[in-house]
C-alpha positions in Angstrom: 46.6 19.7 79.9 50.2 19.3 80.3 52.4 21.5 78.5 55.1 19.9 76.1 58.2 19.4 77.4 60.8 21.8 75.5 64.3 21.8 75.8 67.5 24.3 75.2 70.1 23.6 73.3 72.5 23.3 76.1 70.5 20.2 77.0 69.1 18.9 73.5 70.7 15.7 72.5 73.5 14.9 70.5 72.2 14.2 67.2 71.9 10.1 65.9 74.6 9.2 63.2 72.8 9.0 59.7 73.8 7.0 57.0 75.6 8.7 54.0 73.2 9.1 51.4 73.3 6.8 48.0 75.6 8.6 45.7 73.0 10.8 42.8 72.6 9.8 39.3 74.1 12.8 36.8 71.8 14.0 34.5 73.5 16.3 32.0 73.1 19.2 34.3 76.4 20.2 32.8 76.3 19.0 29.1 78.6 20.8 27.0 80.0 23.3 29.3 83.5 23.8 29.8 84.6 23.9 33.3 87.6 24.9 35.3 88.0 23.7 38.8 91.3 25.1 41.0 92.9 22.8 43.9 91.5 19.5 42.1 94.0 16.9 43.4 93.8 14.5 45.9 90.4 13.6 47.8 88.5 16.8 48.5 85.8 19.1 47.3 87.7 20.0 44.6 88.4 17.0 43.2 85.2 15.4 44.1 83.3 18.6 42.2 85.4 17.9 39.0 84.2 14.4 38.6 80.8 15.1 39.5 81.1 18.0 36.5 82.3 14.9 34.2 79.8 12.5 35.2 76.8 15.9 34.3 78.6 16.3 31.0 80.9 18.9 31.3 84.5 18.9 29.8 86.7 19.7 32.6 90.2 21.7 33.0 91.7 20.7 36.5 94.4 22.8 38.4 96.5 22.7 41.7 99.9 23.7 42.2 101.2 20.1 43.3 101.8 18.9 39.6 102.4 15.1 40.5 99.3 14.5 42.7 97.3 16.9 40.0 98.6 14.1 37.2 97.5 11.6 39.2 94.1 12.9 39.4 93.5 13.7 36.2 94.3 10.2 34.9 91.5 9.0 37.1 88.8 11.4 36.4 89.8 10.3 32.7 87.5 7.4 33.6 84.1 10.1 33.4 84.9 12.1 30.6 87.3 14.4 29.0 89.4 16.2 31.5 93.1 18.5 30.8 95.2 18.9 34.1 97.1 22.7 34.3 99.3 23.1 37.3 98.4 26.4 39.0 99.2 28.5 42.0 96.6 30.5 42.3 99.1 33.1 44.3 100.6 33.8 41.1 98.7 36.0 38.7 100.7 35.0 35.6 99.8 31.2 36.4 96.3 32.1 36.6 95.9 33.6 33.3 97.8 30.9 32.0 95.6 28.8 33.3 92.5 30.6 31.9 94.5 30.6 28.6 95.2 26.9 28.4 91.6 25.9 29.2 90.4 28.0 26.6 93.5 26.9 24.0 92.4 23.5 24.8 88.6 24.0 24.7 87.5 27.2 22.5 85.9 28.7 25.7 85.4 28.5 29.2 81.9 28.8 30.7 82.2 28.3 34.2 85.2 28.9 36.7 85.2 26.6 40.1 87.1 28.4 42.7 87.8 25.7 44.8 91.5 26.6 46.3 92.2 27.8 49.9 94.2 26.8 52.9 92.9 26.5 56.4 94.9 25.7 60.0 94.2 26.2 63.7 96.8 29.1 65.3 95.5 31.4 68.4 95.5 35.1 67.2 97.7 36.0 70.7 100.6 33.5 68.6 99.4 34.3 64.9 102.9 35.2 62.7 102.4 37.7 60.0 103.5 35.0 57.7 100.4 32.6 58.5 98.0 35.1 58.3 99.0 36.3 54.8 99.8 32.8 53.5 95.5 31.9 54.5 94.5 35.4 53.3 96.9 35.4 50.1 95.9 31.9 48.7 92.0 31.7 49.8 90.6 35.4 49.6 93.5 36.7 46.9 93.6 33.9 44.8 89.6 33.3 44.7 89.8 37.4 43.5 93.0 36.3 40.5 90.5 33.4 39.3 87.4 35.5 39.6 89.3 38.4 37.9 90.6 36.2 35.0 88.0 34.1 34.6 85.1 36.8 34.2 87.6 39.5 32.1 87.4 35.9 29.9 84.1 35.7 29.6 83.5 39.2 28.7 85.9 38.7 25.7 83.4 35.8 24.7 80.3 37.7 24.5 79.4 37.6 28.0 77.3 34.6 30.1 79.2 32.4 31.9 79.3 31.4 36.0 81.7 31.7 38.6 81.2 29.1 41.8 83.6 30.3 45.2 84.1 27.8 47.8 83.7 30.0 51.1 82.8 28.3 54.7 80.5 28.7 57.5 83.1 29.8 59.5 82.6 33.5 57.4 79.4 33.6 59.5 80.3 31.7 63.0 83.3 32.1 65.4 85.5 29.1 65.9 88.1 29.2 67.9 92.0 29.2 66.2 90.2 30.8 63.1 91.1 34.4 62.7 92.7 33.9 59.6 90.7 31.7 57.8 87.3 32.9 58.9 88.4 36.5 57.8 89.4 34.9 54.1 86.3 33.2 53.7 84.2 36.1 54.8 86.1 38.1 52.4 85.3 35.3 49.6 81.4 36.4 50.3 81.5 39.8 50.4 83.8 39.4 47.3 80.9 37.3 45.9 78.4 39.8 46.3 80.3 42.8 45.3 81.5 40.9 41.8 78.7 39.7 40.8 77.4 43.6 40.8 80.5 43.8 38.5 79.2 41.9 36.1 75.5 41.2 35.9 74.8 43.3 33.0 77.1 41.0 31.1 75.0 38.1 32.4 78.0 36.5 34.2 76.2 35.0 37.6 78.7 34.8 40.7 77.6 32.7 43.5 79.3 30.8 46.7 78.5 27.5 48.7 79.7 27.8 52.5 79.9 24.0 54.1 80.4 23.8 57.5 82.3 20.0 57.7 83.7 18.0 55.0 85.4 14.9 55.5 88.4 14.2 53.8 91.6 13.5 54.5 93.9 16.8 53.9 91.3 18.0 56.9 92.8 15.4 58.9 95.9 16.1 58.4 95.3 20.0 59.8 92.8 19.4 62.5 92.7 17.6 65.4 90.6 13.9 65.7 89.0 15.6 68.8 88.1 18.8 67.2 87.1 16.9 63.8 84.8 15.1 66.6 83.2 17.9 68.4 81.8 19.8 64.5 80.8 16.4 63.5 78.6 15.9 66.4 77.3 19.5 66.0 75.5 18.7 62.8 72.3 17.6 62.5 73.0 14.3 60.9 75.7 13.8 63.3 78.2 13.4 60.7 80.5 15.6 58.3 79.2 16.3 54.7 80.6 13.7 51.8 83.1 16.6 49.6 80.9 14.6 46.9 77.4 16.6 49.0 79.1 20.0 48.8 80.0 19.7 44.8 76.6 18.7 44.2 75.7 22.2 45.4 78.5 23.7 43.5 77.2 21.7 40.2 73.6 23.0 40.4 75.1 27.0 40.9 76.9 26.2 37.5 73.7 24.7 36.0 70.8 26.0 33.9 68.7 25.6 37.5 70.2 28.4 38.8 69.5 31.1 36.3 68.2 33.8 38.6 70.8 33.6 41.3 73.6 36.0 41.4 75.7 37.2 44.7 74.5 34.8 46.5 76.2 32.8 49.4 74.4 28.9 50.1 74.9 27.3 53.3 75.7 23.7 52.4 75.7 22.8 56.5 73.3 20.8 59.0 75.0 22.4 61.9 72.3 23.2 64.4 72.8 25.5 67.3 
């Protein structure tokens, strides 16, 4: 009997292109909940998680420090629901209490808090400034922390409940070349998960993270290279980068009533294979 054939990943083959899936029907996953989403302009995750919180019911408070593009935006998630745009630096604690404090002027309340905001590149650690490391660590790890902070002390004032969503990355897990920085704020946005949501589980305030490995939009494009952009593509599984529309699905179901028992947790939303 002849023994089957295996293979090592070395020499397994690249994996096929599939098609992007048909975009999901909402189904009030989100009704009635008041949502804040941070770095929600433009084309990404964060943006692409704020409509798909409109289109499950939610009303939705978006925020990024570029006030134009965040204008912009908002007038065209107007088209899925009620949405209030808040310019926010999330490096600035008195901006993110402001923030917290408009959405809840607006709204009554806030009930869930999307930490969405963080800042990538590629730089070798042997030409790494100070200055690029602390801007990566300051707005990704230190500015999920001021959201967290101000979003949970909010919802202890309410009576308790509430969720917090972080927006980590795989690269908190793998190495990857040209990382340092980045990899060591995401990381920190997981262990900053786990220790928080300690914090404040007897309150019943659930804290949770999604770690993608590749989305594909186009402020990505703009800080890494086609070829590298390539190479993670044709890691996954599917032979493609996620849809940001894939990872807020994931970030939409944390915030929801199917998610209940979950606290601390970090989800891999990746197809990366070996």
């Amino acid at each position: 009997m002849t023994e089957p054939a295996t293979t090592t990943p070395e020499h397994s083959p690249a994996p096929k292109h599939s098609p992007t899936p048909e975009y999901p029907k909402p189904h009030d996953l989100l009704a009635g909940r008041i949502v804040v989403v941070t770095a929600a302009a433009g084309t990404g995750i964060g943006s692409a998680t704020a409509k798909r919180c409109l289109e499950e019911g939610a009303r939705v408070v978006v925020s990024d420090w570029h006030e134009r593009r965040l204008t912009e935006r908002a007038e065209e998630l107007a088209e899925f629901g009620e949405v209030h745009a808040v310019p926010c630096d999330v490096t600035d604690d008195d901006q993110v209490v402001a923030l917290i404090d408009a959405a809840c002027d607006r709204f009554g309340r806030i009930d869930v808090m999307i930490n969405n905001a963080g800042l990538g590149g590629t730089q070798s650690i042997l030409d790494m400034s100070d200055d690029e490391w602390s801007r990566v660590l300051d707005i990704t790890l230190n500015g999920t922390f001021r959201c967290t902070r101000a979003a949970t002390r909010r919802f202890v004032a309410q009576g308790g409940g509430g969720v917090v969503v972080n927006n980590a990355s795989v690269v908190g897990w793998r190495a990857q070349q040209g990382q340092a920085h980045y990899a060591a704020a995401k990381a920190g946005v997981m262990a900053l998960t786990r220790c928080a949501a300690m914090d404040v589980a007897e309150h019943g305030i659930r804290i949770n993270a999604v770690a993608p490995s590749l989305a594909a939009h186009p402020f990505l494009a703009k800080v890494t290279s086609e070829e590298l952009l390539t190479e993670l593509a044709g890691r996954e599984a599917f032979g493609r980068a996620a849809e940001p529309w894939e990872i807020a699905n994931v970030m939409v179901w944390l915030a929801s009533g199917y998610a209940t028992y979950l606290t601390g947790e970090t989800v891999s939303v990746s197809s990366q294979h070996p």
